[in-house]
N, C-alpha and C positions, 0 to 999 in steps of 0.2 A: 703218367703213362697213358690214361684214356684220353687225356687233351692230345697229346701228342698221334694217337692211332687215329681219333675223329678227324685231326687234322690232315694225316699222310689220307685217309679216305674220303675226305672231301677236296683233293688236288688228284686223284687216282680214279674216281667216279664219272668227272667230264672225259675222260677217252674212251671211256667204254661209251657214254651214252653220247659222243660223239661220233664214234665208229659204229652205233646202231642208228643213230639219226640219218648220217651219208649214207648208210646202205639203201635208207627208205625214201631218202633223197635222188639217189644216184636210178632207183627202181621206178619211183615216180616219172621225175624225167625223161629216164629214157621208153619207157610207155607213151609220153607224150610225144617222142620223138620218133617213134615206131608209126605209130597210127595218123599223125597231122604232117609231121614234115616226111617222112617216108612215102608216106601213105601206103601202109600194110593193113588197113582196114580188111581188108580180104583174111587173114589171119587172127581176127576176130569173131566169135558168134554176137551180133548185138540183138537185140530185139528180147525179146519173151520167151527167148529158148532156156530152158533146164533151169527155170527163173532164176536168175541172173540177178544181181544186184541192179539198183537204180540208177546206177551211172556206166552200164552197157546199154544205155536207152537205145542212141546211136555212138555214131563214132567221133561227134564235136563234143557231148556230153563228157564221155571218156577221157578226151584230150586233155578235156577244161579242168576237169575232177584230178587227172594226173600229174599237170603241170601246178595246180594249185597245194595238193599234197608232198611234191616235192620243192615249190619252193619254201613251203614252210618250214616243212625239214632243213632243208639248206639253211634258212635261217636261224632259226635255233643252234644251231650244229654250230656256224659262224659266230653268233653272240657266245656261244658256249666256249669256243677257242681264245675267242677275242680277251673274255673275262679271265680267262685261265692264265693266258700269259698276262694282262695285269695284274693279275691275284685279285683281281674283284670279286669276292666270297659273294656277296647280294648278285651279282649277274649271273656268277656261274650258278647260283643256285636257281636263279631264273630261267636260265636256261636249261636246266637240267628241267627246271617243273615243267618249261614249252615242251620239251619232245616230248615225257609224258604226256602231258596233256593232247596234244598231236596226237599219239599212238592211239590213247584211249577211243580219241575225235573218227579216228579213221575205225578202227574195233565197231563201233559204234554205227557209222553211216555204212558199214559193208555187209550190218545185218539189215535193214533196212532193204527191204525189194520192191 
């Protein structure tokens, strides 16, 4: 009975933390795509205002920071799908530790000013 539950929750675990990965993915990006290819930098405070984290330095900073936070996510998210439909248990678990990891990663650089 607990083989079988550990089991149904280690195949039930990658869609949640792949529908939380995409979200942080999909927010990343389109950050990057507001500010660089838009150019809605006008819709940003950067600089030193209301101290702001380190990566509103300016607005290539930002860009760089958001595209690179969402491709990770992306990544993961993808490895995480990818293992899931093989049933590759070692990937999918890998991928589950990237997005955490990822999460914590960004937790971390957004206290940072």
């Amino acid at each position: 009975m607990t083989n079988n539950r550990n089991s149904k929750l280690l195949w039930t675990l990658p869609y949640v933390i792949v529908a939380f990965g995409l979200l942080f993915a999909f927010i990343g990006l389109s950050e990057f795509y507001n500010v660089k290819i838009a150019g809605q930098e006008s819709a940003y405070a950067f600089g030193p205002v209301n101290e702001n984290q380190w990566y509103y330095q300016n607005a290539s900073v930002y860009a760089s920071y958001n595209l690179t936070i969402g491709l990770m996510f992306l990544t993961a998210s993808v490895l995480t799908v990818w293992a899931t439909i093989k049933k590759n248990k070692t990937l999918v678990i890998t991928g589950i530790s990237l997005t955490i990891l990822f999460f914590i990663a960004e937790l971390v650089s957004s206290k940072v000013q």
